[in-house]
mmCIF file of the N, C-alpha and C atoms, coordinates in Angstrom:
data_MODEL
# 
_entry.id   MODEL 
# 
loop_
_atom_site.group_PDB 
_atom_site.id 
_atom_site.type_symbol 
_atom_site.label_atom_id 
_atom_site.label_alt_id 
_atom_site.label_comp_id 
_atom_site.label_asym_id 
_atom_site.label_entity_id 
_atom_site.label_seq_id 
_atom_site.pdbx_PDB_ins_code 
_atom_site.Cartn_x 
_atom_site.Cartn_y 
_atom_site.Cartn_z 
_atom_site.occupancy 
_atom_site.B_iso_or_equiv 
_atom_site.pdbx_formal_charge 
_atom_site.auth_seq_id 
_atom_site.auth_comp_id 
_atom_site.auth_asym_id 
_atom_site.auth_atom_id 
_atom_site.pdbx_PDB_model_num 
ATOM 1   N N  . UNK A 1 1  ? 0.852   -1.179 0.000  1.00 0.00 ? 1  UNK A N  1 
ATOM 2   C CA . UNK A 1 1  ? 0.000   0.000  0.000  1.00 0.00 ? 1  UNK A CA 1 
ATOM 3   C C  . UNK A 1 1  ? 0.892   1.234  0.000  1.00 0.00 ? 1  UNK A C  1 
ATOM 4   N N  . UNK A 1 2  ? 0.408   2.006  -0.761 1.00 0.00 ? 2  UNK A N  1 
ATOM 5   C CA . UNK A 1 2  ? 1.717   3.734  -0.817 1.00 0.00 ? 2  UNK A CA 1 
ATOM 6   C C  . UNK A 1 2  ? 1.531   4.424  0.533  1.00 0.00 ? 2  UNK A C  1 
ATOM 7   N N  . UNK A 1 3  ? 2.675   4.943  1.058  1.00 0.00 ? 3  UNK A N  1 
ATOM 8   C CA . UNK A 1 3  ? 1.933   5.593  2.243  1.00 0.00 ? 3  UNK A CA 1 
ATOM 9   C C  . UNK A 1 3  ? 1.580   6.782  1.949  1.00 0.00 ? 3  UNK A C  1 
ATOM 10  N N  . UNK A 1 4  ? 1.195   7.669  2.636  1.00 0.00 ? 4  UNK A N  1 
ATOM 11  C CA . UNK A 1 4  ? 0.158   8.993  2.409  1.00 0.00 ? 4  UNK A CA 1 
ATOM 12  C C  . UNK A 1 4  ? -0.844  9.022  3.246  1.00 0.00 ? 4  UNK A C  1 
ATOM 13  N N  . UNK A 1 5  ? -0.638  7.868  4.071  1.00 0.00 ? 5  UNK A N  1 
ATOM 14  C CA . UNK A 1 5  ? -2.436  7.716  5.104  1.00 0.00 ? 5  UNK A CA 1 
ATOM 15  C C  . UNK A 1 5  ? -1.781  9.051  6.741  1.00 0.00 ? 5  UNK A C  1 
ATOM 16  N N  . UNK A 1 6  ? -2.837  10.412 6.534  1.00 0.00 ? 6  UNK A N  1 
ATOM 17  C CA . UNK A 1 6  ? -2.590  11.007 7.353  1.00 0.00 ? 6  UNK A CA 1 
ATOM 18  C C  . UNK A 1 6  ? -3.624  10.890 8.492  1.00 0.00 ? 6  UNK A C  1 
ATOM 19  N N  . UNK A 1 7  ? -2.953  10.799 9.958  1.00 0.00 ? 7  UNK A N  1 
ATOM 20  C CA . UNK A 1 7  ? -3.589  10.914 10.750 1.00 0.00 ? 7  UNK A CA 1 
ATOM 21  C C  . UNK A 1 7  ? -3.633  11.683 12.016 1.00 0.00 ? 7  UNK A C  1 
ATOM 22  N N  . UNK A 1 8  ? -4.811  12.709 12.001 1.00 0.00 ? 8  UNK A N  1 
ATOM 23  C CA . UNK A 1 8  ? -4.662  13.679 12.711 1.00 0.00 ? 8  UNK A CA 1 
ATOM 24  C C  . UNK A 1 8  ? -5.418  13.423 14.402 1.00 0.00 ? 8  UNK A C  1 
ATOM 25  N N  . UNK A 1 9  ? -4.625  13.632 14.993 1.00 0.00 ? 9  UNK A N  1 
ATOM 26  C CA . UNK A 1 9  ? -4.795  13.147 16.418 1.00 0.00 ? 9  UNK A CA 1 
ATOM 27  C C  . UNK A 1 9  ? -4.458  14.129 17.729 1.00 0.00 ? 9  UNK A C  1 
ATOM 28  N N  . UNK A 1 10 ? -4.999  13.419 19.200 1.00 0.00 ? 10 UNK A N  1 
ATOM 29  C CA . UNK A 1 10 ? -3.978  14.395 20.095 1.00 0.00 ? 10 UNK A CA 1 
ATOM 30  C C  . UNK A 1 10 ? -3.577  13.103 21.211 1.00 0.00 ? 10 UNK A C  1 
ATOM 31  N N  . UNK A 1 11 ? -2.968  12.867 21.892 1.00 0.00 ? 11 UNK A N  1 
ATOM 32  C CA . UNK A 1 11 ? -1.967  12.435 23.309 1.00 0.00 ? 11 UNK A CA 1 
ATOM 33  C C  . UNK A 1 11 ? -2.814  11.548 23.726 1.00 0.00 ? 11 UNK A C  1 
ATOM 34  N N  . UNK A 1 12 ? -4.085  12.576 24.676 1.00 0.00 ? 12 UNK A N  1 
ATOM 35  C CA . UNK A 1 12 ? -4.972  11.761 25.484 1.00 0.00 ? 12 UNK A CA 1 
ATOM 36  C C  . UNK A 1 12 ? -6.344  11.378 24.821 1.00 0.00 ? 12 UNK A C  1 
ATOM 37  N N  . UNK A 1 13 ? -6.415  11.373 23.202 1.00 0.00 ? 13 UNK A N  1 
ATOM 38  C CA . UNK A 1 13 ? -7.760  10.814 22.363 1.00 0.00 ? 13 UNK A CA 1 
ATOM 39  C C  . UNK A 1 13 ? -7.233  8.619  22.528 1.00 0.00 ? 13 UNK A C  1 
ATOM 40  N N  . UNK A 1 14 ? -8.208  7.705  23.488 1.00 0.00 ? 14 UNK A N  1 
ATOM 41  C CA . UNK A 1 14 ? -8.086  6.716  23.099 1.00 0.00 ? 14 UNK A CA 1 
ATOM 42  C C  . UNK A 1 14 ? -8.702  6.061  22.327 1.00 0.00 ? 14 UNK A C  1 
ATOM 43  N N  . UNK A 1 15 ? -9.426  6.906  20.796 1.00 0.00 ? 15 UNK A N  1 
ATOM 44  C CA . UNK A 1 15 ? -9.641  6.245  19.669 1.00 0.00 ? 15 UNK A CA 1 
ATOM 45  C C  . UNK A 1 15 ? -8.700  6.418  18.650 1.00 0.00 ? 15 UNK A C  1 
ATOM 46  N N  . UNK A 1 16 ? -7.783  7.354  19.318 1.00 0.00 ? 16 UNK A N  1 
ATOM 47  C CA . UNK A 1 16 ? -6.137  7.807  18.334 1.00 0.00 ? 16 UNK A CA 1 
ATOM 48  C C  . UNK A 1 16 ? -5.727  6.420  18.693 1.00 0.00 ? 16 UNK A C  1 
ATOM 49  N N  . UNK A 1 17 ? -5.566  6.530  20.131 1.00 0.00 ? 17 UNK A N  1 
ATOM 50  C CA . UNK A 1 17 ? -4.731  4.734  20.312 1.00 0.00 ? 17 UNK A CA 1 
ATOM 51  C C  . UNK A 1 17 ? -5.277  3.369  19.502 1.00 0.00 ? 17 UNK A C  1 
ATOM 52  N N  . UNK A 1 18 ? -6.314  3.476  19.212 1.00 0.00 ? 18 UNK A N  1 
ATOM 53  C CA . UNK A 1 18 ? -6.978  2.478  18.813 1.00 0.00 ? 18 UNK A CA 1 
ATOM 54  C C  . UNK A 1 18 ? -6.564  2.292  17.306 1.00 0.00 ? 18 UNK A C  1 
ATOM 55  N N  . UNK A 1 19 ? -6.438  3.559  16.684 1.00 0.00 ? 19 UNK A N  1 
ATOM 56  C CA . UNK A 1 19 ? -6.324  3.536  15.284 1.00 0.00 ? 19 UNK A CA 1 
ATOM 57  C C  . UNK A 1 19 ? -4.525  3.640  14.999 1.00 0.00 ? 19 UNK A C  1 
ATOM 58  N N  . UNK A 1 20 ? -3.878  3.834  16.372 1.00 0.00 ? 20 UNK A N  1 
ATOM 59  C CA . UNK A 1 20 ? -2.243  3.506  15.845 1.00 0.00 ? 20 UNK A CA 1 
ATOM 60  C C  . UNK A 1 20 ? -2.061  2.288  15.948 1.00 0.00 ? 20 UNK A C  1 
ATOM 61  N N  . UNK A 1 21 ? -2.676  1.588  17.295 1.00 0.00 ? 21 UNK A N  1 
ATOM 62  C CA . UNK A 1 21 ? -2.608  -0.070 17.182 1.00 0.00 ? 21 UNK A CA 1 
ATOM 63  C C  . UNK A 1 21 ? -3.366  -0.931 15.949 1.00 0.00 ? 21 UNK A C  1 
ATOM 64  N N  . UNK A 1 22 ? -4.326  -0.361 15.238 1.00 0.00 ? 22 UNK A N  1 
ATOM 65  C CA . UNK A 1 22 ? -4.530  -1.312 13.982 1.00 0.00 ? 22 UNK A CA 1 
ATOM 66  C C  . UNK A 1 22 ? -3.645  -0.956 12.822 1.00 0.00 ? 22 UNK A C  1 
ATOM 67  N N  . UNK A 1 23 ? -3.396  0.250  12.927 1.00 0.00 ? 23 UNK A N  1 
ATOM 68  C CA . UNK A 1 23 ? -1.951  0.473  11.667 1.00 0.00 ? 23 UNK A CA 1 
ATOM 69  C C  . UNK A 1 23 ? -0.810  -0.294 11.909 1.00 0.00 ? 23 UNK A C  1 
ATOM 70  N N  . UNK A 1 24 ? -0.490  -0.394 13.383 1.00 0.00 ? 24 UNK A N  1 
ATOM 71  C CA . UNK A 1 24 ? 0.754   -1.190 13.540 1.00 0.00 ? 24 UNK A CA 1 
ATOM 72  C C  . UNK A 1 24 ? 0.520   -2.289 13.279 1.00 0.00 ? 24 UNK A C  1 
ATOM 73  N N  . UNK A 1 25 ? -0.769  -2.994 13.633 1.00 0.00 ? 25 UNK A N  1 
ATOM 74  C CA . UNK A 1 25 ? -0.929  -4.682 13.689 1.00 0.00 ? 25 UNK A CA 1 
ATOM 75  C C  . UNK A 1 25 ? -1.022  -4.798 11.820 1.00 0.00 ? 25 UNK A C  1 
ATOM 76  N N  . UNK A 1 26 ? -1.378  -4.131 11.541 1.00 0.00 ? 26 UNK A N  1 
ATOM 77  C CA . UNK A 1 26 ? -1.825  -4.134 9.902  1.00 0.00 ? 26 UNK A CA 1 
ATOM 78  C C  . UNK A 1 26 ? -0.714  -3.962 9.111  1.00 0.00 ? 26 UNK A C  1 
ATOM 79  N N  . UNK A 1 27 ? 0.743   -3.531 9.659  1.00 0.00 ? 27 UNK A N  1 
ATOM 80  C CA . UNK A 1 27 ? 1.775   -2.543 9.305  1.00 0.00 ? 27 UNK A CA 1 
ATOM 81  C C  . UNK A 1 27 ? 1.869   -2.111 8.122  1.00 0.00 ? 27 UNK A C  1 
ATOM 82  N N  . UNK A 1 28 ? 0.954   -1.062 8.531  1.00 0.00 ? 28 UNK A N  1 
ATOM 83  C CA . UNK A 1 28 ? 0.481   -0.063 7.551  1.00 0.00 ? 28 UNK A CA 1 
ATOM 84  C C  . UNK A 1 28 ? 1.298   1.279  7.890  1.00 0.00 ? 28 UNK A C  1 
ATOM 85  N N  . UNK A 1 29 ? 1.838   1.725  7.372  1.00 0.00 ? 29 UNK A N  1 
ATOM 86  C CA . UNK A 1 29 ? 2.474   3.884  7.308  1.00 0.00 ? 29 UNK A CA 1 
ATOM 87  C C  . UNK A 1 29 ? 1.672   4.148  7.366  1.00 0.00 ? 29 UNK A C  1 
ATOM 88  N N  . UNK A 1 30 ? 1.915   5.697  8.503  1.00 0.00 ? 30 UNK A N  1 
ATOM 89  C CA . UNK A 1 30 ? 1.328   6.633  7.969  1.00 0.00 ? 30 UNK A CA 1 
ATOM 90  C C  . UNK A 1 30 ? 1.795   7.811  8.497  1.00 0.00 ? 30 UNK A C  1 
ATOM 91  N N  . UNK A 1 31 ? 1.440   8.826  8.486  1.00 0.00 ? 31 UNK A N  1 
ATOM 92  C CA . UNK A 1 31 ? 1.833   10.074 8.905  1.00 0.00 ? 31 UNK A CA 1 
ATOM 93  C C  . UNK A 1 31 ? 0.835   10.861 10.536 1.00 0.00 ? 31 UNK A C  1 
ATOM 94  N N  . UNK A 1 32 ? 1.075   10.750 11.757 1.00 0.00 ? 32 UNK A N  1 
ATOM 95  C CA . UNK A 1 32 ? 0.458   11.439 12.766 1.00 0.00 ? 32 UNK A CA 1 
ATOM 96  C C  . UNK A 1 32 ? 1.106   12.602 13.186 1.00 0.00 ? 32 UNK A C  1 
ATOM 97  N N  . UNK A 1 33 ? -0.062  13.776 12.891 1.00 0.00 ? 33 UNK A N  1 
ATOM 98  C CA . UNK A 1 33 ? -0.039  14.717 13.333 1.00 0.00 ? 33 UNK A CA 1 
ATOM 99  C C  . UNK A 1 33 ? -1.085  15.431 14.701 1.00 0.00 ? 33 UNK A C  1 
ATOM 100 N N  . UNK A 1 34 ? -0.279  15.634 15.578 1.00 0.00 ? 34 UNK A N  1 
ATOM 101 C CA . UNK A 1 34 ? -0.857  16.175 17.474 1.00 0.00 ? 34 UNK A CA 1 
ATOM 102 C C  . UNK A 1 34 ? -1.602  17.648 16.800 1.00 0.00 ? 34 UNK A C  1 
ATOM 103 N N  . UNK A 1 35 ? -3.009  17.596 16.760 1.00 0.00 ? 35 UNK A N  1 
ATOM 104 C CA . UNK A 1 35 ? -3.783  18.909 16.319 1.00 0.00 ? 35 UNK A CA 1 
ATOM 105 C C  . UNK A 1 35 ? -3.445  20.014 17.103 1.00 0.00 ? 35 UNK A C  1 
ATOM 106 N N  . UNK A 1 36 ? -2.666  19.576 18.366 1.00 0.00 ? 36 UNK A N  1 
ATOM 107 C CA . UNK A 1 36 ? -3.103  20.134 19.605 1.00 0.00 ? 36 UNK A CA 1 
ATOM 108 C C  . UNK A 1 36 ? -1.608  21.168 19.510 1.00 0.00 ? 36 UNK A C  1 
ATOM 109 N N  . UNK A 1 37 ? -0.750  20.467 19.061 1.00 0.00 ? 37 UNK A N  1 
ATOM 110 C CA . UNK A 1 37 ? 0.817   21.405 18.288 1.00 0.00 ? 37 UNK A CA 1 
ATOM 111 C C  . UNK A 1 37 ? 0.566   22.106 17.109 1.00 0.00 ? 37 UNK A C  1 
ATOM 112 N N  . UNK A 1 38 ? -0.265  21.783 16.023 1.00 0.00 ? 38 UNK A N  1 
ATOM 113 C CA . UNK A 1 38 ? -0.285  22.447 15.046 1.00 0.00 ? 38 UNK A CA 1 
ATOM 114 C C  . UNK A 1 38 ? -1.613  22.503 14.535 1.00 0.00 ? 38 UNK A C  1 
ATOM 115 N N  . UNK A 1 39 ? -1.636  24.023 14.673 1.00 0.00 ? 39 UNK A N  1 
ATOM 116 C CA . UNK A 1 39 ? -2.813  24.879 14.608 1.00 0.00 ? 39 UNK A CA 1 
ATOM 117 C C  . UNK A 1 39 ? -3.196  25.019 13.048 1.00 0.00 ? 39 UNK A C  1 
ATOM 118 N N  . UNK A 1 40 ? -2.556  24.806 11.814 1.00 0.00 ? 40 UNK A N  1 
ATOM 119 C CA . UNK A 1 40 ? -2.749  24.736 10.708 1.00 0.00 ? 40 UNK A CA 1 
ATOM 120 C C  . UNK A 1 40 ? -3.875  23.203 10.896 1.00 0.00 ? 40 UNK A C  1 
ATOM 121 N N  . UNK A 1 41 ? -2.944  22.001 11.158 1.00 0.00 ? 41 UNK A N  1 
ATOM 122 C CA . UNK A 1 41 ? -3.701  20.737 10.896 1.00 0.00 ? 41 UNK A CA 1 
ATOM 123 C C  . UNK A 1 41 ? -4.783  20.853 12.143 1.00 0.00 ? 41 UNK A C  1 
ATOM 124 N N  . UNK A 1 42 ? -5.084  21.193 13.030 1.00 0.00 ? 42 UNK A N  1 
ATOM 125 C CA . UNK A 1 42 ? -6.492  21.715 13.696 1.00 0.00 ? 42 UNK A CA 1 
ATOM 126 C C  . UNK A 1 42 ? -7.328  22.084 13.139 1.00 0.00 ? 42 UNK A C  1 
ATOM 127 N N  . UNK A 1 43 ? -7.163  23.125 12.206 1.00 0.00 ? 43 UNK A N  1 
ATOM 128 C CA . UNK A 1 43 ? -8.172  23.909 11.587 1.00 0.00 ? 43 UNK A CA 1 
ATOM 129 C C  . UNK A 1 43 ? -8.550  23.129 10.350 1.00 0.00 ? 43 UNK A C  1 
ATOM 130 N N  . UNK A 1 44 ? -8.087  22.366 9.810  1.00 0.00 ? 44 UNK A N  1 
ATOM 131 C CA . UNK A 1 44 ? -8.176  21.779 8.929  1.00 0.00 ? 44 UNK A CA 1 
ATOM 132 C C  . UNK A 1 44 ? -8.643  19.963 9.011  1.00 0.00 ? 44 UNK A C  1 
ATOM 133 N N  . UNK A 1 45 ? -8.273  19.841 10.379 1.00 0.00 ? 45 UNK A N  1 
ATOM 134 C CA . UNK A 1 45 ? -9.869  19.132 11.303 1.00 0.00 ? 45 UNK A CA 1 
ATOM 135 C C  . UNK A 1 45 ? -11.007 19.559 11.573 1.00 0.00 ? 45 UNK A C  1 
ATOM 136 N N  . UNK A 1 46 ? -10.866 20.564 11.977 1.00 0.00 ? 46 UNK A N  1 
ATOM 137 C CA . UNK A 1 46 ? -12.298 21.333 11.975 1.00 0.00 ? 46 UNK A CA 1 
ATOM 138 C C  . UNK A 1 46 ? -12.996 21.255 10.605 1.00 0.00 ? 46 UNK A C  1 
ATOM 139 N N  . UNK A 1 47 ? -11.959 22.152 9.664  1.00 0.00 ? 47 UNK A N  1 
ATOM 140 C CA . UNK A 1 47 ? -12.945 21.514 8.503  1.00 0.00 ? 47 UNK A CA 1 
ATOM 141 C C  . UNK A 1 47 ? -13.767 20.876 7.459  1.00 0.00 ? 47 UNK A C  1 
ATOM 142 N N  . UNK A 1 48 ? -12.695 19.774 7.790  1.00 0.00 ? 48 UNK A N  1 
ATOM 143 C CA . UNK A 1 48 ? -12.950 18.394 7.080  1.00 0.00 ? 48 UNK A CA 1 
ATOM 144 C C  . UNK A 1 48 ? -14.273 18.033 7.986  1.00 0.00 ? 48 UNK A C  1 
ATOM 145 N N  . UNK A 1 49 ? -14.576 18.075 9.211  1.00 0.00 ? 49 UNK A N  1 
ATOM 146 C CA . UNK A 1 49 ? -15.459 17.646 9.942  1.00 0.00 ? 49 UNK A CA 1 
ATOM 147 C C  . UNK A 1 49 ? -16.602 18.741 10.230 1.00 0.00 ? 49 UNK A C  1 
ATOM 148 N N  . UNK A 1 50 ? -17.229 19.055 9.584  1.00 0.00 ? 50 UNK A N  1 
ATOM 149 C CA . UNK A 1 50 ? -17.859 20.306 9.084  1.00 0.00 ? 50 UNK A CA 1 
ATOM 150 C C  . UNK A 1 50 ? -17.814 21.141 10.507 1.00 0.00 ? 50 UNK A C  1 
ATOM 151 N N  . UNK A 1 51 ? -16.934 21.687 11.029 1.00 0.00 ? 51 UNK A N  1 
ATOM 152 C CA . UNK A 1 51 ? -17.000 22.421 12.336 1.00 0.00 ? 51 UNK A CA 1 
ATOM 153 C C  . UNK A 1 51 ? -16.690 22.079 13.459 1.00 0.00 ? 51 UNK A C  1 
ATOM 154 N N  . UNK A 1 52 ? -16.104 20.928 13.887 1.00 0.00 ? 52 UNK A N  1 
ATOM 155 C CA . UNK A 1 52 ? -16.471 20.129 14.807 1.00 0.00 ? 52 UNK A CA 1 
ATOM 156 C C  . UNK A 1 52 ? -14.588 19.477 14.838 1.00 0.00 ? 52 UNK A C  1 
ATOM 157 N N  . UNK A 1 53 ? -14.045 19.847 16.002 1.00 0.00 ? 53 UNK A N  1 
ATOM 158 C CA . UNK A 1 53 ? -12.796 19.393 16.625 1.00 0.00 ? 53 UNK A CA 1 
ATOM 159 C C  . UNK A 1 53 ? -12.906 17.505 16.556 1.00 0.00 ? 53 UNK A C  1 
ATOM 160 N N  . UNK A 1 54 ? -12.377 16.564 15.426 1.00 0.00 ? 54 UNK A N  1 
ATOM 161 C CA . UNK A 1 54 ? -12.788 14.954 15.817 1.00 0.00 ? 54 UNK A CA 1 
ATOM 162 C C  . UNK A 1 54 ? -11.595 14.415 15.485 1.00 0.00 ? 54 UNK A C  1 
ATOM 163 N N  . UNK A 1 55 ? -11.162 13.642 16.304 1.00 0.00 ? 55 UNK A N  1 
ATOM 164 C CA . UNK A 1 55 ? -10.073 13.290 16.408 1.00 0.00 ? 55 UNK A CA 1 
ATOM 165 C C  . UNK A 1 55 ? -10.364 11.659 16.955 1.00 0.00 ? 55 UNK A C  1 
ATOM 166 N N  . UNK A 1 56 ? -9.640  10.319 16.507 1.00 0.00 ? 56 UNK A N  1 
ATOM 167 C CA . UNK A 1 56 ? -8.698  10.613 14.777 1.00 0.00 ? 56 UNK A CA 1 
ATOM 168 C C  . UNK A 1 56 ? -9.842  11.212 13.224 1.00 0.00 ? 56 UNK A C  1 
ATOM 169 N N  . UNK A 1 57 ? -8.589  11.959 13.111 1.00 0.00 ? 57 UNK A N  1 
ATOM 170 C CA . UNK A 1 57 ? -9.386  12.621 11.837 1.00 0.00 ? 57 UNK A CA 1 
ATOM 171 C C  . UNK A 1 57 ? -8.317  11.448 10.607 1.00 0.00 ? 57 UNK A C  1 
ATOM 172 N N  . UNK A 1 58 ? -8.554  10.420 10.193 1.00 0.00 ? 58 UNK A N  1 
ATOM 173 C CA . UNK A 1 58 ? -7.606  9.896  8.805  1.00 0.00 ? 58 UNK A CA 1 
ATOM 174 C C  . UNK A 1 58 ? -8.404  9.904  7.548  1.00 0.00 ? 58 UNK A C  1 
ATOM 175 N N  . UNK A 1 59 ? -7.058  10.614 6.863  1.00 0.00 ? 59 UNK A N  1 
ATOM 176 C CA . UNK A 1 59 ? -7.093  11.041 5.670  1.00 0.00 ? 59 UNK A CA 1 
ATOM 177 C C  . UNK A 1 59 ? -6.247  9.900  5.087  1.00 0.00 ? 59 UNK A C  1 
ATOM 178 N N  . UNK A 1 60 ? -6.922  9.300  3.762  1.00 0.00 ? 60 UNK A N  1 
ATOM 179 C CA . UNK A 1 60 ? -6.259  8.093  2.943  1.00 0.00 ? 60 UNK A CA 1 
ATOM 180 C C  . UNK A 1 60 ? -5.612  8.851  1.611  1.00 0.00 ? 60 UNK A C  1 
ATOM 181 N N  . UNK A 1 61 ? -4.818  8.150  0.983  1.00 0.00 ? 61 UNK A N  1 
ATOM 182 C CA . UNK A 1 61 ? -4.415  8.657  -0.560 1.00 0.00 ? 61 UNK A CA 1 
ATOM 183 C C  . UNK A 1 61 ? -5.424  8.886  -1.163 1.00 0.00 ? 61 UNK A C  1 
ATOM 184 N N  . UNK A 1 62 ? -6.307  7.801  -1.278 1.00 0.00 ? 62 UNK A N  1 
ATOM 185 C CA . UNK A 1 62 ? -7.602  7.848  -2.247 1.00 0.00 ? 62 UNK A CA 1 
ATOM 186 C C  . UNK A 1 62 ? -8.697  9.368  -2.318 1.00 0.00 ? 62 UNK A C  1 
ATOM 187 N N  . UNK A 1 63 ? -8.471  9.652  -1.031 1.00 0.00 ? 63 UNK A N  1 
ATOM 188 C CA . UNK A 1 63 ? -9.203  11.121 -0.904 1.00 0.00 ? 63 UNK A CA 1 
ATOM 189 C C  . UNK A 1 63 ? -10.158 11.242 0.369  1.00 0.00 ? 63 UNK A C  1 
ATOM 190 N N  . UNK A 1 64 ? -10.169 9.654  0.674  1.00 0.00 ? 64 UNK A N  1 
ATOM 191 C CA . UNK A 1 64 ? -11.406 9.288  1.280  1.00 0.00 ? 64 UNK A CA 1 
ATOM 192 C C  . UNK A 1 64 ? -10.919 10.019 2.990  1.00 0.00 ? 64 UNK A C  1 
ATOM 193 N N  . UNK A 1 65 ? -11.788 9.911  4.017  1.00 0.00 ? 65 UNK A N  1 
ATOM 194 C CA . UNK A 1 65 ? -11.764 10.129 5.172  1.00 0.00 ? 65 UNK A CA 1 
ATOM 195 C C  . UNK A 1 65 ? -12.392 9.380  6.061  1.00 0.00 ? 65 UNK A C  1 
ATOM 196 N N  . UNK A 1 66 ? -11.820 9.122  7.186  1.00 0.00 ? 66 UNK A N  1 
ATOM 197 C CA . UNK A 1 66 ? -12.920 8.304  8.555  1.00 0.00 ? 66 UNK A CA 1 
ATOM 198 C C  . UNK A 1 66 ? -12.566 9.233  9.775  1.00 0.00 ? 66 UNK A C  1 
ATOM 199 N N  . UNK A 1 67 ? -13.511 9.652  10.418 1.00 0.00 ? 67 UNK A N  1 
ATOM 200 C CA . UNK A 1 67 ? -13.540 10.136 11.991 1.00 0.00 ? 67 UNK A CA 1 
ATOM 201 C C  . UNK A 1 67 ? -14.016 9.175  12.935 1.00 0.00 ? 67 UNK A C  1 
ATOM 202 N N  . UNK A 1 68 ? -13.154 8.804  13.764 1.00 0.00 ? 68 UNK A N  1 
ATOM 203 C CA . UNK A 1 68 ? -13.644 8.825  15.136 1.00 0.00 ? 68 UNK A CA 1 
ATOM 204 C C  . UNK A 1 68 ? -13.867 7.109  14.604 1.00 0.00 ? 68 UNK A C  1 
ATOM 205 N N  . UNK A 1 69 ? -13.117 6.258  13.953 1.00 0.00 ? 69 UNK A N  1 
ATOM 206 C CA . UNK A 1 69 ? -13.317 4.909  13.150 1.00 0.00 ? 69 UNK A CA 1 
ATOM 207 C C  . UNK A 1 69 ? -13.042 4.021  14.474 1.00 0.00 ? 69 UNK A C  1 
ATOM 208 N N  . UNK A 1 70 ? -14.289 3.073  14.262 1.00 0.00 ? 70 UNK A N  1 
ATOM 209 C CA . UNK A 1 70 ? -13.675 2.117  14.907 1.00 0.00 ? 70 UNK A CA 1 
ATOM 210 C C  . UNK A 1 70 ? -13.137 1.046  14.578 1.00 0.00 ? 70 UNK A C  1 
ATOM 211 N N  . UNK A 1 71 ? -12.407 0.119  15.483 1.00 0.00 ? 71 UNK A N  1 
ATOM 212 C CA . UNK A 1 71 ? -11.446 -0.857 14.604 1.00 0.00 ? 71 UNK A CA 1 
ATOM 213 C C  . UNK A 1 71 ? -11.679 -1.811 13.449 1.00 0.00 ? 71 UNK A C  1 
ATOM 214 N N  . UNK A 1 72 ? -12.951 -2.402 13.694 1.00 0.00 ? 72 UNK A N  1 
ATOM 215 C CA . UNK A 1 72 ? -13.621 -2.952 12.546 1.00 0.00 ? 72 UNK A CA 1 
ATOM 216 C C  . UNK A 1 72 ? -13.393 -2.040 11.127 1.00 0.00 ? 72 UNK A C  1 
ATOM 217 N N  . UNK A 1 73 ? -14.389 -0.568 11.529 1.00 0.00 ? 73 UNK A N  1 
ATOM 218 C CA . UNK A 1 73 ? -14.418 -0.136 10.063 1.00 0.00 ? 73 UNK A CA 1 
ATOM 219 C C  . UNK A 1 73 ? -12.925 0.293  9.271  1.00 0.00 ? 73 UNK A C  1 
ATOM 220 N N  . UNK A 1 74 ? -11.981 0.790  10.341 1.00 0.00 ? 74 UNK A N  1 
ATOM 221 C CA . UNK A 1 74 ? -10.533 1.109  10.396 1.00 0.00 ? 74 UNK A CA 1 
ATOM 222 C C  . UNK A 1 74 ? -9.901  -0.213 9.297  1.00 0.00 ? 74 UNK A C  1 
ATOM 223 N N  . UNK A 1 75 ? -10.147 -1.479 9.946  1.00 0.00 ? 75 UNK A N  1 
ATOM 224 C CA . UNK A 1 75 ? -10.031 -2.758 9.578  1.00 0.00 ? 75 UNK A CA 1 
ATOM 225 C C  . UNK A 1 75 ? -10.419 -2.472 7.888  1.00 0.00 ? 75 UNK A C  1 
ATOM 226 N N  . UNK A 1 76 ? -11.615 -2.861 8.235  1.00 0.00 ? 76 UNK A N  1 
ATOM 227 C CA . UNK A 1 76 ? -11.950 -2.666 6.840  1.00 0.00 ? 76 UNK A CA 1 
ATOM 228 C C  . UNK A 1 76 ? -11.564 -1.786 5.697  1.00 0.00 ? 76 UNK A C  1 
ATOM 229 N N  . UNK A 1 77 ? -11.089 -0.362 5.931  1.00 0.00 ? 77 UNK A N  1 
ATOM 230 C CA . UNK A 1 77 ? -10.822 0.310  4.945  1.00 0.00 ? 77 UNK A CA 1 
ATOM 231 C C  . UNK A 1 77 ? -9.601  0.180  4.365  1.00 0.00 ? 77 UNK A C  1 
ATOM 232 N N  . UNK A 1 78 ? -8.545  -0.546 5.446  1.00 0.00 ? 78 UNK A N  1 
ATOM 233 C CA . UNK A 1 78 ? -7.075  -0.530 4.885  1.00 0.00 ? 78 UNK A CA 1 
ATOM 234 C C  . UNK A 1 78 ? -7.207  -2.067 4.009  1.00 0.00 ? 78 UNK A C  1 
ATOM 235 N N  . UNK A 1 79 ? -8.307  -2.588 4.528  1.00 0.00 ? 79 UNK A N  1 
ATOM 236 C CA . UNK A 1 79 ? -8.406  -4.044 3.023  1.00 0.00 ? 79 UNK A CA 1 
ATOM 237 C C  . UNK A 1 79 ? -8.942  -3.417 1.696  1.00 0.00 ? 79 UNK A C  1 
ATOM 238 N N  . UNK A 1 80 ? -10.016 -2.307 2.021  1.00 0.00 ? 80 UNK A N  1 
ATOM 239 C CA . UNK A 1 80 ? -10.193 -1.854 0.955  1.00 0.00 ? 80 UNK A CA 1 
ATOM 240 C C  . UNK A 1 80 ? -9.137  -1.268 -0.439 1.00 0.00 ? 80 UNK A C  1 
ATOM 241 N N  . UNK A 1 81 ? -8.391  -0.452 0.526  1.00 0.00 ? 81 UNK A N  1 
ATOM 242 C CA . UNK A 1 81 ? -6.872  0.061  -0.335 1.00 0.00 ? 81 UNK A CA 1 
ATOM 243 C C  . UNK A 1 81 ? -5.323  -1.013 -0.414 1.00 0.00 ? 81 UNK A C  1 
ATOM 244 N N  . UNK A 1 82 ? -6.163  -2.113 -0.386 1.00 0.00 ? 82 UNK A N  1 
ATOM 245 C CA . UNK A 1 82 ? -4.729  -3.547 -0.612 1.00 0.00 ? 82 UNK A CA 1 
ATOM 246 C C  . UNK A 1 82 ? -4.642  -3.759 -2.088 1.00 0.00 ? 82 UNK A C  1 
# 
């Protein structure tokens, strides 16, 4: 799989944890960025999520997006892009 899978997160979110432990078990790349350090990729959570601070915010190559995924659907999308 190419990497490019961004994922925007903060410290104490444990659905961030959830979604670094299925990337690792999956060993899948990707890129995590702390919203909570950079105020560019914050705002740009906000607006991917029509207004609304959601974290994990992942962004795939394909274009696609999941908030707030749980491991199943998480699961599922990285079979989707195999």
């Amino acid at each position: 799989m190419s990497n490019g899978i961004m994922m925007y997160s903060t410290t104490w979110c444990p659905d961030c944890r959830t979604a670094k432990r299925v990337f690792n078990e999956e060993q899948i790349a990707y890129t995590e960025i702390d919203i909570e350090k950079d105020p560019i990729a914050r705002d740009l959570v906000v607006k991917l999520n029509g207004g609304n601070q959601v974290v994990p915010t992942i962004v795939f190559p394909d274009g696609s997006m999941l908030a707030e995924p749980s491991a199943a659907v998480l699961k599922e999308k990285i079979a989707s892009l195999r």
